[in-house]
C-alpha positions in Angstrom: 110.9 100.0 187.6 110.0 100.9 191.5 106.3 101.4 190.7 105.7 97.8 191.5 102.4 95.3 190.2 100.5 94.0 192.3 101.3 91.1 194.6 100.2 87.7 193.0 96.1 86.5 193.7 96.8 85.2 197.2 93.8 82.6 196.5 96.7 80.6 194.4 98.4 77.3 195.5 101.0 77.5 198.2 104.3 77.9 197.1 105.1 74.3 198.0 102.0 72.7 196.0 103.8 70.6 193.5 101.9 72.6 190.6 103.0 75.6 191.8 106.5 74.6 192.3 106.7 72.8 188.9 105.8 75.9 187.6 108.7 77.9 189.0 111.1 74.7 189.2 113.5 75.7 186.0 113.5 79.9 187.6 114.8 78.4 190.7 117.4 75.7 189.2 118.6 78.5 187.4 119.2 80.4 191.0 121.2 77.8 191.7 123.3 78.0 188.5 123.6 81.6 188.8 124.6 81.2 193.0 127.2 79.1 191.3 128.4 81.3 188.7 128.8 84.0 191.4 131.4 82.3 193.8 133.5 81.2 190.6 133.6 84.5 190.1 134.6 86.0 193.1 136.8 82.4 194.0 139.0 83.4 190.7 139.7 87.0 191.5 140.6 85.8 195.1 138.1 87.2 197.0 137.1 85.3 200.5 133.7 83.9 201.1 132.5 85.4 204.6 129.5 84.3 206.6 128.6 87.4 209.4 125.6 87.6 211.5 122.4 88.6 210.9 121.7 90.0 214.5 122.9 93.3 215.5 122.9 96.0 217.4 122.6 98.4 214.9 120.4 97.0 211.6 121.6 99.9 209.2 121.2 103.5 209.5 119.0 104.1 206.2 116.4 106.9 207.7 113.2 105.0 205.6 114.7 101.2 206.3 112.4 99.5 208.7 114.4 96.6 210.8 112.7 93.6 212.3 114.4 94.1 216.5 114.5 90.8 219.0 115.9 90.7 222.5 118.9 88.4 223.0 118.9 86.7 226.8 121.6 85.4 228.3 122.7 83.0 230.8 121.2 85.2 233.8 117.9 86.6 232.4 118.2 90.0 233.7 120.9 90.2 231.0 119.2 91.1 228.3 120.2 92.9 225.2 118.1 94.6 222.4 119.1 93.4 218.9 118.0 93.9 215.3 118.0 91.4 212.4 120.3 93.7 209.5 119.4 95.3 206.7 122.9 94.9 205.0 125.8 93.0 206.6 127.9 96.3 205.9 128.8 97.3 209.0 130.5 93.8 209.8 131.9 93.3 206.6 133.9 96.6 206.9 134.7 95.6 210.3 136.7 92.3 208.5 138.4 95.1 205.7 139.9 96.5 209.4 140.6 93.4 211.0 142.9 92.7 207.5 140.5 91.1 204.8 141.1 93.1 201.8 138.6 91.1 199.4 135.9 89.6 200.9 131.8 88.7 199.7 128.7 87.4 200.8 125.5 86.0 200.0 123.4 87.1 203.1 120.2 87.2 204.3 119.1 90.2 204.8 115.6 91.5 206.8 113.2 95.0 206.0 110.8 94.8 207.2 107.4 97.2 205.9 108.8 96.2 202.3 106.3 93.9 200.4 105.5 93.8 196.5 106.7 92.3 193.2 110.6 93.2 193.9 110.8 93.1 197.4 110.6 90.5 199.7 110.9 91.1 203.8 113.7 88.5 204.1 115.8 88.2 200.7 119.2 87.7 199.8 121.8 90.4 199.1 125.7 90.0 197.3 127.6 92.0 199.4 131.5 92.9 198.0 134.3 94.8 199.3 137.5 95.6 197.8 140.4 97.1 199.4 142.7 100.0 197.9 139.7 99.7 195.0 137.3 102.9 194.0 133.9 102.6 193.1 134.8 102.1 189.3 136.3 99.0 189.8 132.8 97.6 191.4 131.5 99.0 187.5 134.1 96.7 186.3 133.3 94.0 188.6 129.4 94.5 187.7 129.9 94.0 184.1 131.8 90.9 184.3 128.9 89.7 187.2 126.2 90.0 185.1 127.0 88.7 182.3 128.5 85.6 184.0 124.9 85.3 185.4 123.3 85.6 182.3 125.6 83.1 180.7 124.9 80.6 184.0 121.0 81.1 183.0 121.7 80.3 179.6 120.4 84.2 178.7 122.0 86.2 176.1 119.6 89.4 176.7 117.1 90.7 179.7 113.7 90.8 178.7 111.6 91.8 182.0 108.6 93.4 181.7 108.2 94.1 178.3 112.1 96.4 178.4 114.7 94.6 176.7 118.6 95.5 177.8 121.5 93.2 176.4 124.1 93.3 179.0 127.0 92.4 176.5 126.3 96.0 175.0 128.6 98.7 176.5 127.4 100.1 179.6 125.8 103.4 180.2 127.5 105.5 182.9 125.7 108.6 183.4 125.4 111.2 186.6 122.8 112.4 188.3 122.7 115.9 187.2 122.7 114.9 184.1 120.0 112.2 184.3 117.8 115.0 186.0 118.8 117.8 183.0 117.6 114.3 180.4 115.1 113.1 181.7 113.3 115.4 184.1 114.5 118.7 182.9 115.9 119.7 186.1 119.1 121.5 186.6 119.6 119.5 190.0 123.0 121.0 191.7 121.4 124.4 190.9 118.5 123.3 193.5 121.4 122.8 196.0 123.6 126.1 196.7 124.6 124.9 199.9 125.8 120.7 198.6 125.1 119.7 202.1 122.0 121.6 202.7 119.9 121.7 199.8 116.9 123.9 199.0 113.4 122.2 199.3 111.8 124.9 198.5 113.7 125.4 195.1 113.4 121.8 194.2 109.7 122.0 194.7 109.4 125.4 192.4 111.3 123.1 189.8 109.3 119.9 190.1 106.1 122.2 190.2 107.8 123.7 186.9 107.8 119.8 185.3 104.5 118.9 186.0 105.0 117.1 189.3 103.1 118.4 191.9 105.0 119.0 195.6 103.3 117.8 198.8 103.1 120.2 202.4 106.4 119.2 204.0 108.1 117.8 201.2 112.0 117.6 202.2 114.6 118.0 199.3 114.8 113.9 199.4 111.3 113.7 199.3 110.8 115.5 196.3 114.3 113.8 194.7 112.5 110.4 194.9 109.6 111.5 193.9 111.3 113.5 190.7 113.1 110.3 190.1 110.3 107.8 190.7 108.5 109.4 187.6 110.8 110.6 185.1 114.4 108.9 185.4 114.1 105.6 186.9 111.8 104.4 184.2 113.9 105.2 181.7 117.2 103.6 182.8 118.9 100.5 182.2 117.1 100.2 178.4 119.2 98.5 175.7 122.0 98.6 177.5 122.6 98.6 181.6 123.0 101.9 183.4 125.2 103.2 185.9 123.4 106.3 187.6 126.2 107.8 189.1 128.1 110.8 191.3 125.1 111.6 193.5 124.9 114.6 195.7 126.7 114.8 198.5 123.6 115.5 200.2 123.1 111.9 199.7 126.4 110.1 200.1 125.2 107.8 203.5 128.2 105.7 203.3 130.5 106.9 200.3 132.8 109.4 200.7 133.1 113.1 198.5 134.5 113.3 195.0 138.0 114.9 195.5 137.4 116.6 192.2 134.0 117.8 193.0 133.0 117.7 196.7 129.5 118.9 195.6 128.9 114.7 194.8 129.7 111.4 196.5 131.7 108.2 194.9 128.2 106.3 194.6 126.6 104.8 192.1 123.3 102.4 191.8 123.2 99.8 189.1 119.7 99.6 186.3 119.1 97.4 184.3 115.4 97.4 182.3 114.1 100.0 184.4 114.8 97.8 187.6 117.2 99.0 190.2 120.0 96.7 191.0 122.9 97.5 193.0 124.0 100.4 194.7 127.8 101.4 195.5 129.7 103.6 197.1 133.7 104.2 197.3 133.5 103.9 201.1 133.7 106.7 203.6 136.6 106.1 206.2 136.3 109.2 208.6 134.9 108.4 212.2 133.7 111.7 212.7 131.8 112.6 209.0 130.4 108.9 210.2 128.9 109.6 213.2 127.5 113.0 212.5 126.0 111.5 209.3 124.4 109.1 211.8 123.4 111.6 213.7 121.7 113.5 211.0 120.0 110.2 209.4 118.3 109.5 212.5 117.4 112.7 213.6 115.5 112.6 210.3 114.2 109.2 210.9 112.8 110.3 214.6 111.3 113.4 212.9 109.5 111.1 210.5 108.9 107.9 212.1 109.3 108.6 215.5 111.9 106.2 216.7 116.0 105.9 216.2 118.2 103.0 215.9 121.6 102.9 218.0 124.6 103.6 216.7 126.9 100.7 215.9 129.8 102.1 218.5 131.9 99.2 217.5 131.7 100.1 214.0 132.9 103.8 214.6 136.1 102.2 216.8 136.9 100.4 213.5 136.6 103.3 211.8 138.8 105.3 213.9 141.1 102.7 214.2 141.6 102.5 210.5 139.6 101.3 207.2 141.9 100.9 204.0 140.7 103.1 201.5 138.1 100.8 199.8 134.8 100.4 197.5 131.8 98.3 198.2 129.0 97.7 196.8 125.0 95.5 197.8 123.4 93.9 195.1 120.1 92.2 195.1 120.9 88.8 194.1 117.3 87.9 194.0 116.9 90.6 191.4 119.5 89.5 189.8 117.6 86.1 189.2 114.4 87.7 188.3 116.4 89.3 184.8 118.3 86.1 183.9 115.2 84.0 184.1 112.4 86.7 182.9 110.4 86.1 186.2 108.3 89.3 187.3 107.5 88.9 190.6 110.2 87.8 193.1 108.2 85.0 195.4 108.8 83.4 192.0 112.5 83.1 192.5 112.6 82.5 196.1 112.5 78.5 197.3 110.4 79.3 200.1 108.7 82.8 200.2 107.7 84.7 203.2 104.4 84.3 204.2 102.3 87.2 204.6 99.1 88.3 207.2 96.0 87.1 205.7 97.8 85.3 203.1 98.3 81.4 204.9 101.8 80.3 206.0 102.2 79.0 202.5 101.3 81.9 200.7 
């Protein structure tokens, strides 16, 4: 679940105090197993193993993703050049897909910064996949073979995390949005958005008011969506058996592209698994211009909010325009991932070295 426990008692040993360590010694062996397990995996099905980098022009687009920005210098230092660490390696993994790779991963580290509790870390480690002339159910079939080739690398038969049990050799859950609102909220979402592109705020806060969850002054229609789903469907996702929350609005696509059969929804699905969020996917959007005005749009929202923007990855766009395979892709949090194969609650637990925090010591 996203409503996250506290932080650990920062008056503990250092992560690299040998009690401490001992303590989380067979958690982090098994990452190792598991990091293992993964390239095996992908090695078999002949995907490549690519390595981009972390510093960028553009970090990612998310509107409520906060990057960590540098300056590179060059040779004469009046050249200077403002760079971000990423948030994803997305936008040069697609640029590979272009350049001719059709089945490429990584294991990257990845940077948010303003992200800090039991499941999120400011520098952590994402498993990043791209499959060409694949759509986004194939990444459901490559998630179910994934995970439970992790679980068997950490010798785990079912997730217990948290107190929610899921057994990941069960058959998978696959179920929409709409219909995960109608469940478990008891909100007829799509009728909240007459115009897919433009949905109602005002009508999602009447039904969220409706359910017992009160709106705030200003609420957008994404607002009140993460709040809805926060509290009522998030929590109950991923139990006894994984989850696949899938076919979001369109509203909501970022990367993914419409469902032919139903351009109210995007190809995009995230992954749960005992109430914990996972993976998300998308079958990839390949139009230059839907790009770029959906970049528009996202930072226009993230100036209005935040009060800054993040440039536009022009060479990203040229790739686009110059021609991405129709393709599927798909982040996961491989740290995550660790925490349910080993039971671990709290993600500093799984990391070798953990970030430290302000106020916390460098070996917090």
């Amino acid at each position: 679940m996203e409503e996250d426990r506290p932080l650990p008692d920062p008056n503990r040993p250092p992560w690299w105090h040998p009690d401490r360590h001992a303590a989380r010694r067979d958690a982090l062996r098994s990452r190792s197993r598991i990091a293992r397990a993964v390239r095996a995996f992908f090695e078999a099905d002949g995907f490549v193993e690519v390595d981009t980098p972390a510093l960028q022009v553009s970090p990612g687009m998310e509107p409520h993703l906060h990057a960590f920005a540098t300056e590179l210098v060059g040779a004469n230092p009046d050249d200077r050049l403002r760079l971000h660490l990423h948030t994803s390696p997305e936008f040069a993994m697609k640029k590979l897909l272009v350049a001719g790779e059709p089945r490429i991963f990584q294991l990257a580290h990845v940077f948010r910064n303003a992200e800090r509790s039991g499941t999120h870390s400011p520098e952590f480690t994402m498993l990043e996949w791209y499959r060409a002339g694949a759509g986004y159910a194939d990444l459901m079939e490559d998630c179910v073979a994934l995970v439970r080739a992790a679980a068997g690398a950490a010798g785990r038969r079912t997730f217990l995390w948290r107190g929610q049990p899921c057994d990941p050799f069960l058959d998978w859950e696959v179920l929409s949005v709409e219909d995960a609102f109608r469940r478990h909220a008891g909100i007829d979402l799509l009728a909240t958005a007459p115009d897919p592109t433009a949905p109602d705020a005002a009508l999602l806060a009447r039904e969220a008011e409706r359910v017992g969850i009160a709106p705030h002054p200003g609420d957008t229609w994404e607002d009140l969506f993460f709040r809805i789903s926060l509290e009522r469907v998030e929590p109950r996702l991923g139990m006894v058996r994984p989850t696949f929350l899938a076919d979001y609005p369109v509203s909501m696509a970022a990367l993914s592209r419409p469902k032919p059969d139903d351009p109210r929804l995007a190809e995009r699905f995230e992954l749960y698994i005992c109430g914990l969020e996972l993976a998300n996917a998308f079958g990839e959007l390949t139009d230059a211009a839907v790009q770029r005005a959906r970049f528009e749009a996202d930072m226009a929202l993230r100036e209005r909010i935040y009060g800054e923007r993040y440039p536009v990855d022009e060479d990203f766009l040229a790739a686009l325009e110059l021609g991405m395979p129709d393709s599927a892709g798909i982040a996961l949090g491989f740290d995550r991932l660790v925490m349910l194969c080993t039971g671990t609650e709290a993600i500093d637990d799984v990391l070798w070295a953990p970030v430290a925090m302000p106020g916390r010591g460098a070996g917090a």
